[in-house]
TIFIDREN-116867 format. One record per residue (C-alpha): residue number from 1; residue in three letters; chain; x, y negated, z. Coordinates in steps of 0.25 Angstrom, whole numbers, plus 2048, in hexadecimal, padded with zeros to 3 digits. Each point is the difference from the previous one (the first is absolute). Layout:
PT/n/res/chain/u/v/w
PT/NUM/ALA/A/X/Y/Z
...
***
This chain:
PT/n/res/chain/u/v/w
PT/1/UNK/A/586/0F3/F2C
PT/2/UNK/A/80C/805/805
PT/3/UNK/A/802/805/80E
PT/4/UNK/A/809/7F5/802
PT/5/UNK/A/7F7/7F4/7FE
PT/6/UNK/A/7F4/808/807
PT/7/UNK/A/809/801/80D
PT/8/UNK/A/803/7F1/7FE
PT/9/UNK/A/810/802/7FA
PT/10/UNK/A/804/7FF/80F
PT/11/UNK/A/801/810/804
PT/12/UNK/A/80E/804/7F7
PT/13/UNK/A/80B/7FF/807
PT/14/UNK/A/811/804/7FB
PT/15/UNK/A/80A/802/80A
PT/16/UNK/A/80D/802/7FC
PT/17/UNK/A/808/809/808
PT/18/UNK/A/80F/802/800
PT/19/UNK/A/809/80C/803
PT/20/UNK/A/80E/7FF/807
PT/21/UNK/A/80B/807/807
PT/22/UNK/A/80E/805/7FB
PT/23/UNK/A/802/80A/7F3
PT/24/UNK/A/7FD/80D/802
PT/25/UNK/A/7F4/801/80B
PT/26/UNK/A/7F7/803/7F7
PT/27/UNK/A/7F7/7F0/7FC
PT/28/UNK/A/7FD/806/7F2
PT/29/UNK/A/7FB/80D/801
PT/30/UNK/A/7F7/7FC/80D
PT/31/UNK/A/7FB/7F7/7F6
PT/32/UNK/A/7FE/80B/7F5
PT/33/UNK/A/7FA/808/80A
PT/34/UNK/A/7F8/7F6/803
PT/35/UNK/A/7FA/7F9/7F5
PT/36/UNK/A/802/80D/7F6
PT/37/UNK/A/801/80D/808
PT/38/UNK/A/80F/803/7F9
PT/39/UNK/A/80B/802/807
PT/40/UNK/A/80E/801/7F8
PT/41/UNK/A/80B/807/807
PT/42/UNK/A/80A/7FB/7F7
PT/43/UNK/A/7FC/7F1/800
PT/44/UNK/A/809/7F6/7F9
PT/45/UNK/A/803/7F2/80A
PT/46/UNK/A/7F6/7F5/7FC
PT/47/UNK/A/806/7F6/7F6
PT/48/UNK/A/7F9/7F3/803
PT/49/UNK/A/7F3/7FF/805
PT/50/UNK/A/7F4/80A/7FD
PT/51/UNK/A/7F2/7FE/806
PT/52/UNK/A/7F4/809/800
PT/53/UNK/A/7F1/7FD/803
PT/54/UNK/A/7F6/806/808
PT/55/UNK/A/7F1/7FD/802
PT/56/UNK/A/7FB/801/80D
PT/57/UNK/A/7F1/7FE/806
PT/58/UNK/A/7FE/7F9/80E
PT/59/UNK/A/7F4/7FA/804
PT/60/UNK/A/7FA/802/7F4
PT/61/UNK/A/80A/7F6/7F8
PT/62/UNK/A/80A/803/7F6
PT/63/UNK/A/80F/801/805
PT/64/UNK/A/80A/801/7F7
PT/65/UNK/A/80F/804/805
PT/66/UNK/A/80B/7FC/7F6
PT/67/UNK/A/80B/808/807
PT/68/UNK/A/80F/7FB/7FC
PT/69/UNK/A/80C/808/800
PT/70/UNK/A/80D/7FF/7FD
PT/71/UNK/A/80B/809/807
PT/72/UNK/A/80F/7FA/801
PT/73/UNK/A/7FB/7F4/807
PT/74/UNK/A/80F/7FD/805
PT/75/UNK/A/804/801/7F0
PT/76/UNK/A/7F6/7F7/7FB
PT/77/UNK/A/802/7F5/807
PT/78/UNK/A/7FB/7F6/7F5
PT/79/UNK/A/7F2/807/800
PT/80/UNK/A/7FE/7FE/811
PT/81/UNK/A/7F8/7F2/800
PT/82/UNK/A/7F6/803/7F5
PT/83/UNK/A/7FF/80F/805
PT/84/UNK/A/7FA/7FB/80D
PT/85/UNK/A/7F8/7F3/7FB
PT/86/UNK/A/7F3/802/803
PT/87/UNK/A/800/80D/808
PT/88/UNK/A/7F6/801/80A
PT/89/UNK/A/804/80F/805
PT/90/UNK/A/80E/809/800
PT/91/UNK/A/804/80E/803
PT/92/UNK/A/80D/7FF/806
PT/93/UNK/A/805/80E/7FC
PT/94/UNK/A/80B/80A/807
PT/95/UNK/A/805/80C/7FD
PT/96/UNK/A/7FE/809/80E
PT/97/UNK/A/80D/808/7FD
PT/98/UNK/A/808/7F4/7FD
PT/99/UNK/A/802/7F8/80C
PT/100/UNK/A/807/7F4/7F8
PT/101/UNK/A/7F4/7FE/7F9
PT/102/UNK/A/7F9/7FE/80D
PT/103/UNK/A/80B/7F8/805
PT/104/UNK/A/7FC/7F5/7F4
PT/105/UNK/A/7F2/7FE/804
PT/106/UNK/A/803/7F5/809
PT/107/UNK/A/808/7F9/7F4
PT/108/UNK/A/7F3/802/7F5
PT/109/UNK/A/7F6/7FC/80C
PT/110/UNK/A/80A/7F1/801
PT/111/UNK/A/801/801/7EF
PT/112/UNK/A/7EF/801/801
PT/113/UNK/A/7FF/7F5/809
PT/114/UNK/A/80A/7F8/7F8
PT/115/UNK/A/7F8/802/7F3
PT/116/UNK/A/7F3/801/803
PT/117/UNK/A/7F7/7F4/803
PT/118/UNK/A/7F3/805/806
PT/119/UNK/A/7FB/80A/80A
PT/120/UNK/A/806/80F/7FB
PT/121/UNK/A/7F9/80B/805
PT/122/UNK/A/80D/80A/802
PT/123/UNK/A/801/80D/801
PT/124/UNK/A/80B/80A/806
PT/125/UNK/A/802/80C/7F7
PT/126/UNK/A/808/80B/804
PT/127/UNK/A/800/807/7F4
PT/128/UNK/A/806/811/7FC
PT/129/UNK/A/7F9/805/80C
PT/130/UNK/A/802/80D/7FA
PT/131/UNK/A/80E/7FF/804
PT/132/UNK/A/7FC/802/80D
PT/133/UNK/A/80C/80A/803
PT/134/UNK/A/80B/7F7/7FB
PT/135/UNK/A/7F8/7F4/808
PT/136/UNK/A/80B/7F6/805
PT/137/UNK/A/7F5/7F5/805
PT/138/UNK/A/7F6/805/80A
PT/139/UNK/A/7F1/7FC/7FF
PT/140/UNK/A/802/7F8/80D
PT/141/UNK/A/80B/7F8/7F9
PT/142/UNK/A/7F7/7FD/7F5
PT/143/UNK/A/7F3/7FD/80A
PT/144/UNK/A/80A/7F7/808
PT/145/UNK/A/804/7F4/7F7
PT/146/UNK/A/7F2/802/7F8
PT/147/UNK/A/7FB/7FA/80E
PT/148/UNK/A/80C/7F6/802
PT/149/UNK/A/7FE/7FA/7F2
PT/150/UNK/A/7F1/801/801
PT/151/UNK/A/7FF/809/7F4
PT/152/UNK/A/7F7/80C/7FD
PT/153/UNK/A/807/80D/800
PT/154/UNK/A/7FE/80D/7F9
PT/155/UNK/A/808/80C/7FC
PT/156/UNK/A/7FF/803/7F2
PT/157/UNK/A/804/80B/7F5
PT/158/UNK/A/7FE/7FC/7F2
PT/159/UNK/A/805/80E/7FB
PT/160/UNK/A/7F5/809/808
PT/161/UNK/A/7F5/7F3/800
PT/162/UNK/A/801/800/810
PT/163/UNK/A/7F8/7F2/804
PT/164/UNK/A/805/7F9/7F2
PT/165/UNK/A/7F1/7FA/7FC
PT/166/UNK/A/7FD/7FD/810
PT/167/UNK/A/80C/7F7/801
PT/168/UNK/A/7FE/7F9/7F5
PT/169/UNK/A/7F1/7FE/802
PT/170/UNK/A/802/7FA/80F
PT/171/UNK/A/80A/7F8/7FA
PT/172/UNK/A/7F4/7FB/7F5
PT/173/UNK/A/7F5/800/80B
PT/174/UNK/A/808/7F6/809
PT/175/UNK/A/802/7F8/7F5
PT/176/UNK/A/7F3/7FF/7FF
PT/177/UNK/A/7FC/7FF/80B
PT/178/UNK/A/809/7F3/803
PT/179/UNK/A/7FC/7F9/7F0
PT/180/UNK/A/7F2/802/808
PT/181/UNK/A/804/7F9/80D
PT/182/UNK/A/805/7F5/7F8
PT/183/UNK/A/7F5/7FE/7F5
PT/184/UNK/A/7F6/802/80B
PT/185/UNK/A/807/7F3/807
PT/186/UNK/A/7FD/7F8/7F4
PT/187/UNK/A/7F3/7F8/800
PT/188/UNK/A/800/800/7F1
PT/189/UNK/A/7FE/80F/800
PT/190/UNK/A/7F7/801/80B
PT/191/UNK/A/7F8/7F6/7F8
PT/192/UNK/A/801/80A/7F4
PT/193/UNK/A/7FD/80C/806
PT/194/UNK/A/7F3/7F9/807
PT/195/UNK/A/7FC/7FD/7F2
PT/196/UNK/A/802/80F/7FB
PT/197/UNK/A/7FB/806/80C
PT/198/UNK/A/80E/807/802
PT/199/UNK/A/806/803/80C
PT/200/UNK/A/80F/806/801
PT/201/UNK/A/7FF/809/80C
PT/202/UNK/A/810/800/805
PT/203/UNK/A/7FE/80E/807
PT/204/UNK/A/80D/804/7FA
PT/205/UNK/A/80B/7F9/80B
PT/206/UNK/A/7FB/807/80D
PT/207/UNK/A/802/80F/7FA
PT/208/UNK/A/80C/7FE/7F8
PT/209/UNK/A/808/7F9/80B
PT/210/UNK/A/7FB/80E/80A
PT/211/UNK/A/807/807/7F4
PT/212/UNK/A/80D/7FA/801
PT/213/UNK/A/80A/809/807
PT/214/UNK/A/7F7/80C/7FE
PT/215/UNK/A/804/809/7F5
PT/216/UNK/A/80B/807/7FC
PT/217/UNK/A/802/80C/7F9
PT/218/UNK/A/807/807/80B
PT/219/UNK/A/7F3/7FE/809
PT/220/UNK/A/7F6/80C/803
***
């Protein structure tokens, strides 16, 4: 018997993600970092659409995060609907020493909301921290329209590794932790999870919430 039919079939989850912001911050080597530990200096612009998947284990289930790239966004305009279909969680993606990219957030955040069709959990990413001495938006900057937007917030360096993995997994973990809010509504489920004697334990909401705002790599 496989560990699927023993858990009842109902404990695998797959979340897929999205990465945007303009050209240049840095989308595909946080997700090389990420979901392979490489960072290439001398990356090549996304042609298309590239997505990587990563395992994860909350609550004793299986999460898998299918996590979609594609750079150029502004350039790619026929790909933007099907990009964002069925996302249930973004990393909205700056460069800190480029302040036109920042300036854009507001515009990708309207493109999202246009797009997408279901609660997204969202995530502000300040990325190439470790361009601290060429910085031309200041943490508080970044903090700021995270809380205005309601969005979680985390400075990140995809060259060095600085917060990489703990920004995408709060992002993985509120997604969870909302799909859990929701099955957890439905009677159907509950009747289900009486049957198999499971219980999904949504401890993941209160934590990462207190995490949002919190981090940046400039912090000590």
């Amino acid at each position: 018997m496989s560990s699927d039919e023993e858990s009842g079939g109902g404990e695998e989850y797959l979340f897929k993600i999205v990465i945007i912001g303009d050209s240049a911050v840095g989308k595909s080597n946080l997700l090389s970092r990420y979901a392979r530990n490489e960072f290439n200096m001398h990356s090549k612009a996304t042609i298309g659409v590239e997505f990587q998947t990563q395992v994860l284990e909350i609550d004793g289930k299986e999460v898998k995060a299918q996590i979609w790239d594609t750079a150029g966004q502004e350039r790619f305009r026929a790909v933007t609907s099907a990009y964002y279909r069925g996302a249930v969680g973004a990393l909205v993606v700056y460069d800190i020493s480029r302040r036109s990219t920042f300036d854009s957030i507001t515009r990708w955040l309207e493109e999202l909301n246009t797009h997408s069709d279901t609660t997204v959990a969202r995530m502000l990413v300040g990325n190439k921290c470790d361009l601290d001495n060429i910085r031309a938006v200041s943490i508080e900057e970044g903090t700021s329209l995270a809380e205005a937007e309601g969005l979680f917030f985390m400075e990140t360096s995809a060259l060095d590794s600085t917060n990489v993995k703990k920004a995408f997994e709060i992002v993985i973990r509120e997604i969870y932790s909302n799909v859990s809010r929701k099955v957890l509504n439905s009677d159907s489920y509950k009747a289900e999870l009486s049957v198999n004697r499971v219980t999904l334990v949504d401890n993941g909401a209160d934590g990462s919430k207190q995490a949002a705002n919190m981090f940046s790599c400039c912090s000590r």
